[in-house]
Backbone as ProteinMPNN parsed JSONL, in Angstrom:
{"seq_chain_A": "XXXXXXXXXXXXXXXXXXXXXXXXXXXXXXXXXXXXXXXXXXXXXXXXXXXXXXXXXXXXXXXXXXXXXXXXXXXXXXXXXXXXXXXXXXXXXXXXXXXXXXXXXXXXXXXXXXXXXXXXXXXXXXXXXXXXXXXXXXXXXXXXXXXXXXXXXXX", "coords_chain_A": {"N_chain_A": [[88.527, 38.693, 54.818], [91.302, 39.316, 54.708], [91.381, 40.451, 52.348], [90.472, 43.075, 52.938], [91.986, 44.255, 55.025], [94.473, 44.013, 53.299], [93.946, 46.415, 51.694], [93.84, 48.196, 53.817], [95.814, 48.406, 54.522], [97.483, 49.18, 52.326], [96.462, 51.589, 52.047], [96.928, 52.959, 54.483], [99.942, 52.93, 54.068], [100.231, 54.709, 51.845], [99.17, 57.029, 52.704], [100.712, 57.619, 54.837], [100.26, 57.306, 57.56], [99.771, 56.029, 60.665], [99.154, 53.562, 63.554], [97.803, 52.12, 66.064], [97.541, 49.339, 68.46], [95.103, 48.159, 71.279], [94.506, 45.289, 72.736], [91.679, 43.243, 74.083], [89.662, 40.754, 74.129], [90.685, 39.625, 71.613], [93.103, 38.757, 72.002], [95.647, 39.391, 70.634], [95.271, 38.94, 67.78], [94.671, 40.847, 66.167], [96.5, 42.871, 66.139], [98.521, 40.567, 64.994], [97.18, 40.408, 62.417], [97.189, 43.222, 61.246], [99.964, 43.068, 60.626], [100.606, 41.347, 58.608], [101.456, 41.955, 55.893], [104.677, 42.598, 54.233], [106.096, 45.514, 54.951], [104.71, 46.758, 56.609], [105.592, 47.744, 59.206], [105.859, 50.46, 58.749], [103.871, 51.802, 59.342], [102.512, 49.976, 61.584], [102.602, 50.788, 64.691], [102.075, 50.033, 67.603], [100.883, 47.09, 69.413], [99.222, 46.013, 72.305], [98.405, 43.429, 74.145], [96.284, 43.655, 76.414], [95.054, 41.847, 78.783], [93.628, 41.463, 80.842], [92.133, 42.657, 83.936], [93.891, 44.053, 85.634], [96.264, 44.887, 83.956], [94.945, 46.768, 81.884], [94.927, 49.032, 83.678], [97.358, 48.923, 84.993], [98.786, 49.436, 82.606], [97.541, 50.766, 80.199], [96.616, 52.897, 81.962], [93.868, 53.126, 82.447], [91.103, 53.683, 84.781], [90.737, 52.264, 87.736], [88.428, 52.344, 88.776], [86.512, 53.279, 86.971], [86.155, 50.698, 85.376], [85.482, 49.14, 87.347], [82.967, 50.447, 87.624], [81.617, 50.148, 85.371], [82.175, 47.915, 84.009], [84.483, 45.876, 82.781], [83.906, 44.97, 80.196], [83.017, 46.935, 77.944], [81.856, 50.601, 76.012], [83.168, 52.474, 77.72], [85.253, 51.844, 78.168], [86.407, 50.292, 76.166], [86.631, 52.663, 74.103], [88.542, 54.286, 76.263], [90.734, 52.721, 75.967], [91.464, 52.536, 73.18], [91.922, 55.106, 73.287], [94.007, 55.761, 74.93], [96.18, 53.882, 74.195], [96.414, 55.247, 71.567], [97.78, 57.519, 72.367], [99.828, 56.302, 73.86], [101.204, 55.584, 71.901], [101.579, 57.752, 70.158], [100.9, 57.318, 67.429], [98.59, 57.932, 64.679], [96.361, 56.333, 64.704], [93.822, 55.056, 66.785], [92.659, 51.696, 67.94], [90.666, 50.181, 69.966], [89.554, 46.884, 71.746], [87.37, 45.241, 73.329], [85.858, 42.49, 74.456], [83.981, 39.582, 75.308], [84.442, 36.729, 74.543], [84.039, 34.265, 75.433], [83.839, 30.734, 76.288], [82.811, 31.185, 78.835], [82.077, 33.843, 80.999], [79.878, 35.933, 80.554], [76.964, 37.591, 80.84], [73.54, 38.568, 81.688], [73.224, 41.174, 80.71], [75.774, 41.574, 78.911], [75.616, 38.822, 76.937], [77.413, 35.829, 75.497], [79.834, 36.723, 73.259], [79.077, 39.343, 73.038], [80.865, 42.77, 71.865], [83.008, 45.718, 72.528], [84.302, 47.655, 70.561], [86.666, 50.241, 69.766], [87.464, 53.045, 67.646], [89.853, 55.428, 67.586], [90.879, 58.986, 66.277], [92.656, 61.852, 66.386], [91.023, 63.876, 66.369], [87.91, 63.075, 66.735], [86.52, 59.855, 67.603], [84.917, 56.948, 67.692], [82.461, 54.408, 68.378], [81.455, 50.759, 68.748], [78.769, 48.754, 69.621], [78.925, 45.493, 69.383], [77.362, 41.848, 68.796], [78.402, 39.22, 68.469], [77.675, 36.205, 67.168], [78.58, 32.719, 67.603], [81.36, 30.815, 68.574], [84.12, 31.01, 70.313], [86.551, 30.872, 68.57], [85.553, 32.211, 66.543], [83.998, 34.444, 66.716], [86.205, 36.049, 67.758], [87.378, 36.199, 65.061], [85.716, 37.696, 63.777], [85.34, 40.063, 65.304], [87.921, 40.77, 64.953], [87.46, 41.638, 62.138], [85.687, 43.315, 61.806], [87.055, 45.497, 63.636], [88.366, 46.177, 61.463], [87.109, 46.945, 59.581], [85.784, 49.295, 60.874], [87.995, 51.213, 61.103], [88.035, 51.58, 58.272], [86.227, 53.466, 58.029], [87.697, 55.845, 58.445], [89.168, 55.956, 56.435]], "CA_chain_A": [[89.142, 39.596, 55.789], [92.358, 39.696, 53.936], [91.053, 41.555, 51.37], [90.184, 44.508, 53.362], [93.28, 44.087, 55.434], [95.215, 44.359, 52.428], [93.614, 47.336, 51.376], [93.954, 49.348, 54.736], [98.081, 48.329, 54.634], [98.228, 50.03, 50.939], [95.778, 53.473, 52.222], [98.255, 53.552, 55.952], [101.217, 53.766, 53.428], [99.537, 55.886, 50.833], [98.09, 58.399, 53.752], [101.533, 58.161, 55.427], [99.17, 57.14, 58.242], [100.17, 55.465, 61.844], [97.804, 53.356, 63.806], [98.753, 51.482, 67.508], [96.154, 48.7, 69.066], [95.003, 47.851, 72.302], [93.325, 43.779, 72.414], [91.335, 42.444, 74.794], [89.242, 39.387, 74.055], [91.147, 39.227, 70.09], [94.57, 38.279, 72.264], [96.587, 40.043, 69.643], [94.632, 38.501, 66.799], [94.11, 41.947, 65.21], [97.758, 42.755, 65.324], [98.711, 39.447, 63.633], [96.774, 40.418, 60.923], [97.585, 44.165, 60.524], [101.599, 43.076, 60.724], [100.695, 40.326, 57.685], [102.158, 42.462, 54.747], [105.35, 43.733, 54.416], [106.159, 47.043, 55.135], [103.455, 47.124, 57.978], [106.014, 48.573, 60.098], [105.542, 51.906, 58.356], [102.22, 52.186, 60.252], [101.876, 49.951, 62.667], [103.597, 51.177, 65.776], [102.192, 48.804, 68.659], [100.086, 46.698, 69.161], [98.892, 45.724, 73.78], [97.379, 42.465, 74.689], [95.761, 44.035, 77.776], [93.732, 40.694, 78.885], [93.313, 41.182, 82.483], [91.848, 44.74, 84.117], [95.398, 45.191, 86.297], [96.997, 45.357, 82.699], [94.248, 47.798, 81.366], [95.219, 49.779, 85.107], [98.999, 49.673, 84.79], [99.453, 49.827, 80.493], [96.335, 51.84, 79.402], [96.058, 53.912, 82.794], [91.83, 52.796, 82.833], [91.06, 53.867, 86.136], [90.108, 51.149, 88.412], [86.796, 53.213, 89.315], [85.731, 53.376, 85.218], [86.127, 49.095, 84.956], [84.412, 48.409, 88.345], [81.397, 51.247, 87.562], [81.167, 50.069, 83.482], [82.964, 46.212, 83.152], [85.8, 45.67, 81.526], [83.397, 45.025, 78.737], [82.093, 48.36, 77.807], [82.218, 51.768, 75.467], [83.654, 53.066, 77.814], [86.781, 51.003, 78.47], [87.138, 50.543, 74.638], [87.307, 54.234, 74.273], [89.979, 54.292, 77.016], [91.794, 51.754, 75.56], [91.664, 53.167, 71.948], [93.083, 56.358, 73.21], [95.666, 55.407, 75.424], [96.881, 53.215, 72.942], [96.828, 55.858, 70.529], [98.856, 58.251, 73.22], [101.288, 55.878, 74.227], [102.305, 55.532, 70.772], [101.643, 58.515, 69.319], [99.382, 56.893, 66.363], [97.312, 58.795, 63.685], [94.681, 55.975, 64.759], [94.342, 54.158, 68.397], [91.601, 50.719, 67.846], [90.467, 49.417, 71.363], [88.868, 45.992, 71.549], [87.402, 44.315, 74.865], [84.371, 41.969, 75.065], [83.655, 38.058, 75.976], [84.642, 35.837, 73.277], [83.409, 32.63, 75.266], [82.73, 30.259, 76.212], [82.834, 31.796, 79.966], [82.176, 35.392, 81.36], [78.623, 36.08, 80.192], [75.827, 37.734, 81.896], [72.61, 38.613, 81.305], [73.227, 42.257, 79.918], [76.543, 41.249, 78.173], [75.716, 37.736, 76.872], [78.868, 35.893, 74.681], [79.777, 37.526, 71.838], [79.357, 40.709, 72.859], [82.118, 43.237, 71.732], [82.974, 46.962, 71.907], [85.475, 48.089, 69.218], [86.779, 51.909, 69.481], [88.715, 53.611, 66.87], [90.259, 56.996, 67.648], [92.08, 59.516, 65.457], [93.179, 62.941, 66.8], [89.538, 64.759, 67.068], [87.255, 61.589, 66.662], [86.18, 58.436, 67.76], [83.598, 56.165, 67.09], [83.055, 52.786, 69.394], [80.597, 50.409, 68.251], [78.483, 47.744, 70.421], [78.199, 44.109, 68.686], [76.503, 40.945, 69.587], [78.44, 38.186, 67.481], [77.284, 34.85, 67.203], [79.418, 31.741, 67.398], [82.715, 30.124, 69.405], [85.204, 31.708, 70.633], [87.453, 31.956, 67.708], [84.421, 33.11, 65.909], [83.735, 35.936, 68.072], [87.123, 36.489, 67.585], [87.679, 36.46, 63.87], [84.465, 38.516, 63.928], [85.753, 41.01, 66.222], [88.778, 41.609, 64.22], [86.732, 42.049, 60.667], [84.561, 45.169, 62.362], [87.573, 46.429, 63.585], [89.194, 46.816, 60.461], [85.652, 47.737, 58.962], [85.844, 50.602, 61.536], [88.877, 51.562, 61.038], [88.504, 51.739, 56.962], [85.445, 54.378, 58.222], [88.567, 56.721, 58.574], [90.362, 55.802, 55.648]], "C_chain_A": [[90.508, 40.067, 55.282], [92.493, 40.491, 52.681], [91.472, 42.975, 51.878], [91.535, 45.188, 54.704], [94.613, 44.982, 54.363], [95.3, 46.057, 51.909], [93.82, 48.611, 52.793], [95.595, 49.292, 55.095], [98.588, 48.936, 53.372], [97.54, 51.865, 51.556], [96.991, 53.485, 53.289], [99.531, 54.079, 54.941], [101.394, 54.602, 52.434], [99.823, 57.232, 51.628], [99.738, 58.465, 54.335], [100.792, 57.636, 57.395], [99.974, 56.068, 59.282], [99.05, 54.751, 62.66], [99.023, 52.269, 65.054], [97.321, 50.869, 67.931], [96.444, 48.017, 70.065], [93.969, 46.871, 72.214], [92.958, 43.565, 73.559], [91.329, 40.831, 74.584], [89.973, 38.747, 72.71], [92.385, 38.704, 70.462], [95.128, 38.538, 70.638], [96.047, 39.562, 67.946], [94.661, 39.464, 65.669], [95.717, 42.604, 64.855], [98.488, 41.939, 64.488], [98.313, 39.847, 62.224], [96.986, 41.785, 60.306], [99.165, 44.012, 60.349], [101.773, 42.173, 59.211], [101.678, 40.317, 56.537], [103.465, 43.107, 54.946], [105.094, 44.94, 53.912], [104.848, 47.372, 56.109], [104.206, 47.999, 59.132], [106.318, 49.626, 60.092], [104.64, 52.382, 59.051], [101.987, 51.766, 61.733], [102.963, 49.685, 63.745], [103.466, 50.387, 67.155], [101.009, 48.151, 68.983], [100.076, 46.105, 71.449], [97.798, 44.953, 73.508], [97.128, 42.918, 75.997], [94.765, 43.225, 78.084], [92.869, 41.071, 80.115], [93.173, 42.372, 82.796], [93.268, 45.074, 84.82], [96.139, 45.722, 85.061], [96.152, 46.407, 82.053], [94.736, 48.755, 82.552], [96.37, 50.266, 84.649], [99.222, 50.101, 83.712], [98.561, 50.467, 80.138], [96.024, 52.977, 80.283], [94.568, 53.992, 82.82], [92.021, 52.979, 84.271], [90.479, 52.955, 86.909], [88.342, 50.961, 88.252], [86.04, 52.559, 88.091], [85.206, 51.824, 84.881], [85.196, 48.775, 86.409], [82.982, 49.265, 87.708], [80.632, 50.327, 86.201], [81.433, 48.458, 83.09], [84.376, 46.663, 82.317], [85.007, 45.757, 80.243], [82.308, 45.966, 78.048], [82.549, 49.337, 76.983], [82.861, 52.106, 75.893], [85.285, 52.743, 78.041], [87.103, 51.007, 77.053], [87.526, 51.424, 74.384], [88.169, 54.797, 74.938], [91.044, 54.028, 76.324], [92.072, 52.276, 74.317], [92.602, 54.436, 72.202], [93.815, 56.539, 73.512], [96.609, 54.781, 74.691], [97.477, 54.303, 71.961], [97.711, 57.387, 71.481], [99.53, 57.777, 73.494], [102.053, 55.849, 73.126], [102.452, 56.794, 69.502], [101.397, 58.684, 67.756], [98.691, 58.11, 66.06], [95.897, 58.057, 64.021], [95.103, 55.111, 65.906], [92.654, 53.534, 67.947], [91.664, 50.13, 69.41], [89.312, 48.504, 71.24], [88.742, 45.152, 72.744], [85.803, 44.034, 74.176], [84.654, 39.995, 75.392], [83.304, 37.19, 74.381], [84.03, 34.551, 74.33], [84.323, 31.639, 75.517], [82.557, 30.605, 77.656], [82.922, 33.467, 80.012], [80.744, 36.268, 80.689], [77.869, 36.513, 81.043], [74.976, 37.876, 81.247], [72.576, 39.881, 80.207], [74.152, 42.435, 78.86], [76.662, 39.837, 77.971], [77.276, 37.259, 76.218], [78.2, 36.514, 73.798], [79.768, 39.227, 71.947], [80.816, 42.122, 73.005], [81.696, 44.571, 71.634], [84.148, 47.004, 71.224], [85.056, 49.713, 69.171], [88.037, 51.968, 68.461], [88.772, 55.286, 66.828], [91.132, 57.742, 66.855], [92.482, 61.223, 66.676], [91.948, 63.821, 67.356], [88.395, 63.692, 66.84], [87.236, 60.654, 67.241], [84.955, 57.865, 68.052], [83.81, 54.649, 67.57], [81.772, 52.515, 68.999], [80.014, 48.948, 69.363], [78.23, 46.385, 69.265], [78.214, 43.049, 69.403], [76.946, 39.476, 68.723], [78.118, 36.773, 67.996], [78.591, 33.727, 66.659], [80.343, 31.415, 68.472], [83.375, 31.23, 69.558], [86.297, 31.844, 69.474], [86.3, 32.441, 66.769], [84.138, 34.243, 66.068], [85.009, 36.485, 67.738], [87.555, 37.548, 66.897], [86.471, 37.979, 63.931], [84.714, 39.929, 64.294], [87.107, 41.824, 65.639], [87.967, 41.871, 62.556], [86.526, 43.271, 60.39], [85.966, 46.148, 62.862], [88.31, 46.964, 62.857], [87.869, 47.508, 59.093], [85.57, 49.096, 59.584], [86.899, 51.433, 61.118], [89.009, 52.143, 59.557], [87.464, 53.009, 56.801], [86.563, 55.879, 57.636], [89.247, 57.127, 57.469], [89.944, 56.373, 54.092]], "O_chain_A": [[90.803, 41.248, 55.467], [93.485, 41.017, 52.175], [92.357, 43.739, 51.495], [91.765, 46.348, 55.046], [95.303, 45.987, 54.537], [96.313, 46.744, 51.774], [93.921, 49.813, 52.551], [96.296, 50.031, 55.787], [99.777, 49.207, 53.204], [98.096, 52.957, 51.444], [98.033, 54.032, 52.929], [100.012, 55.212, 54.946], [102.45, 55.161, 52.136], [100.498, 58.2, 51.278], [100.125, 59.632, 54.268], [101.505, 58.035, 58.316], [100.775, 55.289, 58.765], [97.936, 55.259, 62.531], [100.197, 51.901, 65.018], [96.251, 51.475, 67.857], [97.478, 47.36, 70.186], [92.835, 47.134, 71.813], [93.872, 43.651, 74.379], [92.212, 39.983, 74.711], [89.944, 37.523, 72.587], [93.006, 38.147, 69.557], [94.911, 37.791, 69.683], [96.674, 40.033, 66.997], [94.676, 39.126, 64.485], [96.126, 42.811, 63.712], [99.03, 42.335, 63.456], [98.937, 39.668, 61.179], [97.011, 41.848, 59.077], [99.678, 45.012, 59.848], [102.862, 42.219, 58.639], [102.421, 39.408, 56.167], [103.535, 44.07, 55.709], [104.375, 45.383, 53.017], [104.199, 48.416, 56.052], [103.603, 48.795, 59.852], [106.951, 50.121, 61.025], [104.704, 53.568, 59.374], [101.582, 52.425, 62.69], [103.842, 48.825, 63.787], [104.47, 50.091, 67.803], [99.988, 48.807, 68.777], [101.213, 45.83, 71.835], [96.727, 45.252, 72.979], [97.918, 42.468, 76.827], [93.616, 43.572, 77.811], [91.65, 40.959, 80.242], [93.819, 43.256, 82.234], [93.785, 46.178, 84.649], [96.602, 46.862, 85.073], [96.924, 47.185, 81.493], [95.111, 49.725, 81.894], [96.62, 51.357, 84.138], [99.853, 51.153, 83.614], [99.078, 51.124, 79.235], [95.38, 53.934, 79.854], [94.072, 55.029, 83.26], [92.97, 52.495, 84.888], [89.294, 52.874, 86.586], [87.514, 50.123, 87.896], [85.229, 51.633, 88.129], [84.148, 51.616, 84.286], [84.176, 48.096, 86.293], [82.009, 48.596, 87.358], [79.459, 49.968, 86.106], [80.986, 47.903, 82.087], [84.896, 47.5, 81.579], [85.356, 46.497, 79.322], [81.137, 45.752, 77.735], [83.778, 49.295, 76.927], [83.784, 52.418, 75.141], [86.238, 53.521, 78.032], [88.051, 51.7, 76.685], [88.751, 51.507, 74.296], [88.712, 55.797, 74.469], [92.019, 54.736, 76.074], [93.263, 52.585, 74.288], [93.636, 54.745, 71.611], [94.631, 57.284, 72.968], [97.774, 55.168, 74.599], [98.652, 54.337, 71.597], [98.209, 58.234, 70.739], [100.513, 58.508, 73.615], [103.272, 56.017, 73.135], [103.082, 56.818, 68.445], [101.573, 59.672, 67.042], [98.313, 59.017, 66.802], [94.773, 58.533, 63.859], [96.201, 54.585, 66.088], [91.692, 54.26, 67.696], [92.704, 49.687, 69.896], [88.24, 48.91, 70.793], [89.664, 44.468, 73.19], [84.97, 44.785, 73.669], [85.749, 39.514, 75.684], [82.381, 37.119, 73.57], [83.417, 33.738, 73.639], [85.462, 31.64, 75.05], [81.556, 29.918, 77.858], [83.618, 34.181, 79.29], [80.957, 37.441, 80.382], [77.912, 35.963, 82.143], [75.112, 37.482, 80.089], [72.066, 39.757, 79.093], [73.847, 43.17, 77.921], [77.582, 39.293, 78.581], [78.233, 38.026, 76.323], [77.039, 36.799, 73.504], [80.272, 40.069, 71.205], [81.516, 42.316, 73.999], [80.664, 44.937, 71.072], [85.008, 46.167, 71.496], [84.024, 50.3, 68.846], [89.087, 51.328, 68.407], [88.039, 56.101, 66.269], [92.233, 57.226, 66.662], [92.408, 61.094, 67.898], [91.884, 64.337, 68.471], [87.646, 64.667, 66.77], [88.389, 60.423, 67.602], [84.059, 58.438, 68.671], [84.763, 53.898, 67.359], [80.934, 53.402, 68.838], [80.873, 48.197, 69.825], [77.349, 46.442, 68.407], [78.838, 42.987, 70.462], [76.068, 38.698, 68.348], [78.329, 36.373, 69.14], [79.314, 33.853, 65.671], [79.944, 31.896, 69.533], [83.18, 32.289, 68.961], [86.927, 32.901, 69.424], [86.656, 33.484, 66.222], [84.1, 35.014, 65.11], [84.898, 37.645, 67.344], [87.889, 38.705, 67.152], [86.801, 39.143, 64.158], [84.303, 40.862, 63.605], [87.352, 43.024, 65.763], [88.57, 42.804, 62.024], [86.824, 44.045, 59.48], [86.008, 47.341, 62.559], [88.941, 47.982, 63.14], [87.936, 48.26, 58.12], [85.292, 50.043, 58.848], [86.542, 52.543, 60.722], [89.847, 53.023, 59.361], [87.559, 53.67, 55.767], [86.297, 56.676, 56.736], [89.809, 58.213, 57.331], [90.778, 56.366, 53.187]]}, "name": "protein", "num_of_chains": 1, "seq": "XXXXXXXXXXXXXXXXXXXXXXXXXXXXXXXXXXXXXXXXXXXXXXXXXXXXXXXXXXXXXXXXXXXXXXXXXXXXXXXXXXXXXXXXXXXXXXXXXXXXXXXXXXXXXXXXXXXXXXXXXXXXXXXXXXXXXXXXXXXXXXXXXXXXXXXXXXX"}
């Protein structure tokens, strides 16, 4: 994972390139690891643990309506979250990450593990459904991998 990490902290300062993330279930996990290298603060402009839906409400502006109709853990909330993110900070790229790392909050249609991951640029975005297997920091790690796999889509 540090590989490809590495490699999307040399293209951001190559490209000139800005990027702002909004975490759910990764509790900041994914900023930790894009902040790793110096000079990360060329790019990365902010990073929102939005755990709880009032914090997706008040800090992402998700409309109540959108999280009761869809879950918190849904395309369409990631795609919220990706773009608000990437409007509050005015980001070249906004990553939004909500799903059920585990070992609680499971249903039948969203068992654990399941994650959406959006990454938005200016006319784009692309949100992806996955189904990872394992623990809770598994799911985690997991969850930040894809979103820097998504993210290198762009790059």
């Amino acid at each position: 994972m540090e590989l490809i990490a590495r490699k999307i902290h040399t293209s951001l300062i190559k490209e000139g390139k800005t990027l702002a993330v909004a975490e759910s279930c990764t509790g900041g996990s994914l900023s930790q690891l894009l902040t790793t290298y110096s000079g990360s603060s060329s790019y990365f402009l902010l990073g929102v643990v939005a755990y709880s839906n009032k914090a997706k409400e008040k800090i992402l502006k998700i409309p109540a309506q959108i999280i009761i109709k869809n879950g918190a853990v849904s395309q369409a909330v990631a795609k919220r979250m990706a773009r608000a993110v990437r409007k509050i900070s005015g980001a070249d790229f906004g990553i939004g990450i909500t799903g059920i790392a585990g070992p609680t909050g499971a249903t039948t249609d969203k068992p654990l593990g399941t994650v959406f991951i959006a990454v938005q640029t200016k006319n784009k975005i692309l949100c992806r459904r996955f189904n990872f297997k394992g623990n809770r920091s598994l799911v985690r790690k997991k969850s930040c991998q894809e979103a820097l796999r998504l993210l290198k889509i762009f790059l």
